[in-house]
TORKOL-994228 format. One line per field, with one value per residue (C-alpha): y, x negated, z. Coordinates in steps of 0.05 Angstrom, whole numbers. Layout:
REM residues N
y <- c(Y:...)
x <- c(X:...)
z <- c(Z:...)
***
This chain:
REM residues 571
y <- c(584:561:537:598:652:596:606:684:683:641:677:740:699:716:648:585:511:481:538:523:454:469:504:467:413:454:475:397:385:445:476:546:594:569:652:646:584:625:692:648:614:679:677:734:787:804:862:808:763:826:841:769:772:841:810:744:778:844:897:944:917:950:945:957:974:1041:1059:1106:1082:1143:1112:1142:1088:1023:1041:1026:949:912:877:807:818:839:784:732:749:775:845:914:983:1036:1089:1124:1159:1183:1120:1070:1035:1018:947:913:843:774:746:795:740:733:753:731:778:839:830:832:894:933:900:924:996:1007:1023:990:962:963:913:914:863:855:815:763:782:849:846:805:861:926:885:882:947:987:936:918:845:799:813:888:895:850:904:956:913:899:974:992:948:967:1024:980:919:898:890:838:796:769:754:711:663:672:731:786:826:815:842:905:938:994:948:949:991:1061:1081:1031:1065:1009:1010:1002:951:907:920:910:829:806:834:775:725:741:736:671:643:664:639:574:589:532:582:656:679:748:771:836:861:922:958:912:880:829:779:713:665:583:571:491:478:543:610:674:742:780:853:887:931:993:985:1023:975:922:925:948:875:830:852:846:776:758:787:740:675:691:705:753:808:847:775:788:759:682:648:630:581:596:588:637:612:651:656:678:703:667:655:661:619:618:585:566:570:551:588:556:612:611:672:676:733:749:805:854:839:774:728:707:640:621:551:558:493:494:424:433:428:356:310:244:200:151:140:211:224:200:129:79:22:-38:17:34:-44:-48:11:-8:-77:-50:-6:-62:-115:-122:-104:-67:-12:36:93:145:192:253:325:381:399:334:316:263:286:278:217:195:225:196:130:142:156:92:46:85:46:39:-22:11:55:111:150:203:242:304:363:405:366:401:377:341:276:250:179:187:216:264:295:348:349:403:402:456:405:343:321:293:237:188:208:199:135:101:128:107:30:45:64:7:23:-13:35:90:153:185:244:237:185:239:199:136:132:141:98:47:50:54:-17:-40:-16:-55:-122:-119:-131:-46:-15:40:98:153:185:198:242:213:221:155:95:44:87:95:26:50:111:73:24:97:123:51:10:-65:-98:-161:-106:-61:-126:-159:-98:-51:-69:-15:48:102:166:216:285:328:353:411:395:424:472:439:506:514:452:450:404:417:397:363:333:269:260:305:249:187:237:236:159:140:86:85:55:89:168:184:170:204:267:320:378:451:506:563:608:634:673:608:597:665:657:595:538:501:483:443:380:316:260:214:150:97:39:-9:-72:-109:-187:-237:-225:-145:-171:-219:-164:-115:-174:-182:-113:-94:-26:18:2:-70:-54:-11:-68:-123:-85:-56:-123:-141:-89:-23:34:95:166:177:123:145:210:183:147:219:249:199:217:276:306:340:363:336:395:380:306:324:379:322:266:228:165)
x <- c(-789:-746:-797:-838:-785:-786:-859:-864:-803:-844:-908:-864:-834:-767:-749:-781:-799:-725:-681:-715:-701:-636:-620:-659:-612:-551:-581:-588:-511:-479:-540:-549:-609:-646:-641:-561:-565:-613:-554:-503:-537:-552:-618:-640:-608:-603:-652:-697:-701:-710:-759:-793:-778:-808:-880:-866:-856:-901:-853:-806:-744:-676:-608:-560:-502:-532:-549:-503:-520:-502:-455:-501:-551:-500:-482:-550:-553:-488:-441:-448:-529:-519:-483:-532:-600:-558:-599:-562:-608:-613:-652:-691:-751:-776:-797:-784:-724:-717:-676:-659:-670:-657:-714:-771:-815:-757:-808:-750:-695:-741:-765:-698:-680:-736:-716:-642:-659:-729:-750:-804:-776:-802:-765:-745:-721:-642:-605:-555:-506:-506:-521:-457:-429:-462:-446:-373:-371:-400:-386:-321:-300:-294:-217:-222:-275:-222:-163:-205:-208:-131:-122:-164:-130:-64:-59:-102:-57:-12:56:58:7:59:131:186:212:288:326:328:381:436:400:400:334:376:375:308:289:297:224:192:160:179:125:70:94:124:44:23:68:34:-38:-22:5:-45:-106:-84:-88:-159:-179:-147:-104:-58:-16:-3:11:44:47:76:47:60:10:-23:-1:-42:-45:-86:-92:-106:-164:-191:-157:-180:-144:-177:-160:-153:-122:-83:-31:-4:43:100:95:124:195:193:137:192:251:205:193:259:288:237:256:331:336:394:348:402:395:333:349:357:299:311:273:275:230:191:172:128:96:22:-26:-101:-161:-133:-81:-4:1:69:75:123:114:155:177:192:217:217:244:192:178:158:190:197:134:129:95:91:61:30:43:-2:10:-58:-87:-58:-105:-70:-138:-128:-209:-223:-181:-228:-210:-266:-273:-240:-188:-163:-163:-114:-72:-73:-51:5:33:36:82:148:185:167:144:86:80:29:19:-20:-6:22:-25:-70:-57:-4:45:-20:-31:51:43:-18:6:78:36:-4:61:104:116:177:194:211:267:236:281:244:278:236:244:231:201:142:113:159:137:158:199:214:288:268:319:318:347:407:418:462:520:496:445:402:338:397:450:406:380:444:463:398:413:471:428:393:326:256:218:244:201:231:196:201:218:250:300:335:380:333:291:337:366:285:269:334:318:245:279:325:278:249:187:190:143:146:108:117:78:34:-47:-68:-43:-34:6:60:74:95:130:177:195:203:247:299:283:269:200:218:242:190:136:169:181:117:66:9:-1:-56:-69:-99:-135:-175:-243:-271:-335:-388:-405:-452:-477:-512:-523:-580:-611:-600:-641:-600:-622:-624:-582:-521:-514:-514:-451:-405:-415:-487:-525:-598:-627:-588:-593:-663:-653:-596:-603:-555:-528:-499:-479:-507:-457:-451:-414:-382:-355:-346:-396:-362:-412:-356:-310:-249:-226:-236:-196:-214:-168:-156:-116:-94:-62:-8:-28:3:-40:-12:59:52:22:72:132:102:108:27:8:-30:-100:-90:-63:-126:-168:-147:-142:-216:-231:-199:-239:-194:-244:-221:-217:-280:-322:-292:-313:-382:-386:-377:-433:-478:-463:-479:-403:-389:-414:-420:-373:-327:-318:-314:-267:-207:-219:-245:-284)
z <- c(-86:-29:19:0:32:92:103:98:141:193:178:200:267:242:236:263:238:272:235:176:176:199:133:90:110:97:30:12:37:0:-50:-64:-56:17:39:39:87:136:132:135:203:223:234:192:153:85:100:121:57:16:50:39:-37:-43:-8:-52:-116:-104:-126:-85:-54:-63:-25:-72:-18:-2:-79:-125:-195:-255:-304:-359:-330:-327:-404:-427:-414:-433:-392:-421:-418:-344:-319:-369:-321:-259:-267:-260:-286:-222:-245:-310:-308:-375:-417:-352:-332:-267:-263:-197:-207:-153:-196:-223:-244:-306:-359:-414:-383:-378:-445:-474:-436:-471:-527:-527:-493:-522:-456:-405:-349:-279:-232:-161:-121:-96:-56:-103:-64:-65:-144:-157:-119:-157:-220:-210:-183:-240:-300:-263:-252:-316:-314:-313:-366:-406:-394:-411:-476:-482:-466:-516:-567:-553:-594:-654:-647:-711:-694:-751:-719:-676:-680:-652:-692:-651:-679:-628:-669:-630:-553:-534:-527:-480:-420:-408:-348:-358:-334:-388:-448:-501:-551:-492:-456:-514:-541:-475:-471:-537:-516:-456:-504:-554:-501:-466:-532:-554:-476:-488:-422:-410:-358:-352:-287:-273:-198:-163:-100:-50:-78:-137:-201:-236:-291:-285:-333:-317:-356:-360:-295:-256:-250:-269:-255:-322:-307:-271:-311:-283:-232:-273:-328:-273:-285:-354:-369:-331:-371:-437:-426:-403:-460:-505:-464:-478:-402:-356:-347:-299:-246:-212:-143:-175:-203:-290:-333:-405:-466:-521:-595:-623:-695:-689:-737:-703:-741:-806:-787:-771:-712:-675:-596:-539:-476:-417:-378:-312:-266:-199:-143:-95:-39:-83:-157:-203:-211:-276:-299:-369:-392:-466:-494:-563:-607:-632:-569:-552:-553:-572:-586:-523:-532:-525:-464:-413:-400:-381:-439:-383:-359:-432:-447:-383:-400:-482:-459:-406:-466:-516:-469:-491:-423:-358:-331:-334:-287:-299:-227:-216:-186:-232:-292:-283:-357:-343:-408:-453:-430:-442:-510:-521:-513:-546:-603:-606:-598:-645:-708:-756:-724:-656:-622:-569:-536:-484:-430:-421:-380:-413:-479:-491:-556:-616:-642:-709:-715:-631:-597:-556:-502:-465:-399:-368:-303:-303:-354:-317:-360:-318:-316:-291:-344:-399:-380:-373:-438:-473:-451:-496:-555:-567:-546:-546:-505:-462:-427:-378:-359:-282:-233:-180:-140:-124:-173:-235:-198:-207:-273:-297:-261:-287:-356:-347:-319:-384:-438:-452:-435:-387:-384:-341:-281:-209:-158:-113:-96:-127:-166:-103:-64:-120:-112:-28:-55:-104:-40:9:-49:-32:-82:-62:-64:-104:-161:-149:-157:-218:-261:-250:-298:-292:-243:-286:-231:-259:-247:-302:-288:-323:-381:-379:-433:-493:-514:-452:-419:-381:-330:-258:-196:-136:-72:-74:-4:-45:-102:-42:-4:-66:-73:-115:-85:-58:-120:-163:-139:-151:-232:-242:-286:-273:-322:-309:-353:-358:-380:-451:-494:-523:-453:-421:-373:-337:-356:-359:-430:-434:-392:-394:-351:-279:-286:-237:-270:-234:-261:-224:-235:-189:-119:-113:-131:-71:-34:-54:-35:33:53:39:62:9:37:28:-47:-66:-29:-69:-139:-125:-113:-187:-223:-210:-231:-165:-185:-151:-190:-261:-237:-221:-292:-318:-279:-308:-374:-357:-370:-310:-245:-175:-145:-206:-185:-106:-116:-150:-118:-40:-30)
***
C-alpha cells in the first residue's frame, strides 16, 4: 500500500523519486505508515495524502479537524469497537452510516458496524492522525472513558468490598479538609485502589497541577493516564490516603512514607494488599505515589523469570556456594526484588539461617528473618548487618548496597564464610564491579568476595490473545543487533490490542539478564585496575549473555518486540 501512495504522489508531481526514497528509508529505520514519513519530511501535507487515499481507495476523503460530529452519532458504535478498526461514524442519512475510516478496504470492520447498528455503512477516507484525534475527542482518551466508569460506580460501589485491616477507630475523620465531602472522596480512594488492582498496576501515581489533577497508573512497566478527578477533591484525596497510610495529614510541606493493608473482595476472592505510600510536597499540592505490592503476583519460579538456560546455570550455581557475594543491579522497578526473592526461595531450607534487611520488606517469606529498616531510630543497612554477624547467619540479603560502610561490612560478611545477596544501581553488570571500587572499597576485596553480577531490566510481553505476525524491514532487525544470515528468517510478533489487554498489545513482563560470572581472568582484571570495557570484553568472551542479546533471544521466540528490546537496553 505504501509504494502505492508513493506513486500517485509522483504521478501528481507532489513528490519526486529522491523524497520518496528518502522516506522510504526513514520508514525502514523507524516503521510506521510511508505517508507520516513524507509529513513529517515535509514534503506534502496531510491534505495531500488524503487526497491520494481517496483516488487509491475510490471513496470521498474527509478531514476530520474541520468536522463537528453529533454525539447522537458517536453513541451508535462503541468505544472499544472504535478504537478495534480505528473508524469513528460522522454522519446518518436514513438507513446509511457514514464512517470515516484510514482503511476503507476493511471489509471485516464495516461488516461489524452494520452488524452492531443495523445500518449500511458508506466509508470515507481520514487521515490516522486526525482519527486518533476525533477518537479521543468524542470517545475521550482511554483514561477519561475509565472515570466516566469510576464516576459512574461511585454511587454503586459496596463499601464492604473493601476494608482496612488497621483499625481506624481511634483517627479523627474531623481533620480532613473542611471542603471534602467524605463519602465521595473516601468512594472516590477505593474506586483507585480497587481499579489499579483489576489493571494489574504495579504503581499509582497521584499528581496536582495549576490547573489539572490526574491519576496514572504504571501498568507492565508503562504509565497510563486514567482520570483526572475534580480539582476540589485534591486536598480532601491527600488527607484520605494519608489518613489510610497512618500518615500526619496537618505536615504537608515534608515528604512521609507510610504503608496501607487492605482486605479486598476480587474475583470471588479475599485478597490482602500492601500499598507503599509515598507523599511528596510539590508546587501545587502533595504528589502521591503508592506501590501495590500483590504476593500473588510474585513470580518466584527462577525458570519462568526470563533467564537464559547457561545464565540461570550461572546464577543457580552463584546462589548455591557456601560464601560470597551476589549482587543483582538494575534501575528502579526492573524486577530486581523478584529476582532476590526468587532466589531466597530456592536456597531456603530447614537447614539454613536467612536474615534479610529490606527497606521496606515488601513480601513475607516463611522459615526467613525478615527486617525492616528505620532510619529515623538508626536502623539502618549497616546496623543490621553488623548485628546479623551476631546472629549466626548462613545467608544474609541486604536490600541495598548504598554506601561505604554497608559496602564493607557486606564483603566482610562474604570473606567470613556467608552468602551475601543484595543489589546496587548501576546500568549493567560489569560496571558494578567499578562502582563498588568508586564507593572505597579495595580491589583485592572487591575481586575475592564478588561471586556473580545479574543486571536486569523487564520488557513488556506481548499479548497471546492477539498475537499476530508483523512485517519488518529487514535493515531494522540488523540495527538492534541480528546478523546478515540470520535477519531475513526471523519472524516477528505484535499485538493487536484486545479486550484481554486493553488495547495495549502488550501483557505482563518478562526479564533481559546479563550474568556475568567472576572466574579467575576478571578477578585479575578487576586487581589490576581494569576499566569496565575490558571487564565486559573478557566476560563476553567467557560466555556473558548482554542485555541486548537476551533481549534478542526473546525476539526470536517471538516474546517481545524490537522497540521493546531497544527501548531497555544499547549494543
Amino acid at each position: 500500500m505504501a509504494l502505492k501512495i508513493g506513486e500517485l504522489l509522483i504521478k501528481a508531481k507532489l513528490i519526486n523519486e529522491h523524497q520518496l526514497a528518502k522516506a522510504l528509508e526513514e520508514q525502514r529505520a523507524n516503521g510506521g505508515r510511508i505517508g507520516e514519513h513524507l509529513v513529517a519530511l515535509e514534503y506534502v501535507t496531510e491534505e495531500d495524502i488524503l487526497d491520494c487515499l481517496s483516488q487509491q481507495y475510490g471513496v470521498p476523503s474527509i478531514n476530520l479537524r474541520h468536522f463537528d460530529i453529533d454525539e447522537s452519532i458517536i453513541r451508535l458504535i462503541p468505544a472499544d469497537v472504535a478504537r478495534k478498526y480505528q473508524f469513528i461514524p460522522v454522519s446518518k442519512t436514513g438507513a446509511t452510516l457514514t464512517v470515516a475510516m484510514t482503511d476503507p478496504s476493511n471489509v471485516f470492520a464495516m461488516d461489524d458496524i452494520t452488524f452492531i447498528t443495523g445500518y449500511r455503512v458508506e466509508p470515507v477516507v481520514a487521515s490516522e492522525e486526525a482519527l486518533r484525534e476525533a477518537i479521543d475527542n468524542y470517545y475521550g482518551t482511554t483514561h477519561s472513558i475509565e472515570l466516566k466508569k469510576v464516576m459512574e460506580d461511585l454511587s454503586t460501589v459496596e463499601e464492604a468490598a473493601l476494608e482496612v485491616l488497621e483499625e481506624e477507630e481511634d483517627l479523627d475523620i474531623q481533620d480532613m479538609e473542611a471542603s471534602a465531602d467524605e463519602a465521595p472522596v473516601v468512594r472516590h480512594v477505593n474506586l483507585i485502589l480497587t481499579d489499579a488492582l483489576k489493571r494489574a498496576a504495579s504503581d499509582i501515581h497521584i499528581e496536582p497541577y495549576e490547573k489539572a489533577y490526574r491519576v496514572r497508573f504504571r501498568i507492565d512497566g508503562v504509565l497510563y493516564e486514567i482520570m483526572n478527578p475534580p480539582m476540589k477533591f485534591k486536598d480532601a484525596i491527600a488527607s484520605r490516603i494519608k489518613i489510610l497510610a497512618k500518615l500526619d495529614i496537618a505536615e504537608k510541606r515534608l515528604p512521609q512514607d507510610g504503608r496501607i493493608k487492605l482486605k479486598m473482595k476480587f474475583q470471588g476472592k479475599v485478597k490482602e494488599l500492601d500499598f507503599r505510600v509515598s507523599t511528596l510536597p510539590t508546587l501545587h499540592g502533595e504528589k502521591i505515589v503508592m506501590r501495590l505490592l500483590d504476593k500473588d503476583q510474585l513470580m518466584l519460579d527462577m525458570t519462568k523469570l526470563g533467564f537464559e538456560k547457561s545464565s540461570l546455570k550461572n546464577f543457580e550455581e552463584a546462589i548455591f556456594q557456601p560464601y560470597g557475594m551476589v549482587l543483582v543491579t538494575g534501575p528502579t522497578g526492573s524486577g530486581k526484588t523478584n529476582t532476590l526473592y526468587s532466589a531466597i526461595s530456592r536456597i531456603n531450607t530447614a537447614e539454613v539461617n536467612i536474615m534479610t534487611a529490606e527497606d521496606p520488606v515488601e513480601f513475607q517469606m516463611v522459615g526467613v528473618n525478615q527486617v525492616q529498616m528505620k532510619e529515623s531510630i538508626g536502623l539502618n543497612f549497616a546496623a543490621a548487618l553488623r548485628s546479623f554477624l551476631r546472629q549466626d547467619p548462613n545467608i544474609v540479603l541486604v536490600g541495598e548496597v548504598r554506601d561505604f560502610e554497608t559496602a564493607e561490612i557486606a564483603i566482610k560478611a562474604a570473606l567470613t564464610g556467608h552468602l551475601v545477596l543484595s543489589t546496587l544501581h548501576t546500568n549493567d553488570a560489569p560496571s558494578s564491579i567499578n562502582r563498588l571500587m568508586n564507593m572505597g572499597i579495595e580491589p583485592f576485596l572487591v575481586a575475592t568476595s564478588v561471586n556473580l553480577v545479574v543486571a536486569q531490566r523487564l520488557i513488556r510481553r506481548i499479548c497471546e490473545k492477539c498475537k499476530q505476525p508483523e512485517e519488518v524491514p529487514v535493515q531494522a532487525l540488523l540495527n538492534v543487533g541480528f546478523s546478515e544470515a540470520e535477519a531475513p528468517n526471523i519472524e516477528l510478533y505484535r499485538g493487536r490490542g484486545c479486550e484481554e489487554c486493553n488495547q495495549r498489545g502488550f501483557r505482563g513482563r518478562i526479564g533481559i539478564y546479563e550474568v556475568m560470572v567472576v572466574g579467575e581472568d576478571i578477578r585479575e582484571l578487576i586487581l589490576s585496575g581494569a576499566s569496565t570495557v575490558e571487564l565486559r570484553r573478557k566476560a563476553m568472551e567467557e560466555g556473558m549473555i548482554g542485555l541486548r542479546q537476551s533481549g534478542l533471544q526473546k525476539i526470536r521466540d517471538g516474546i517481545t518486540t524490537i522497540d521493546e528490546v531497544v527501548r531497555e537496553s544499547v549494543l
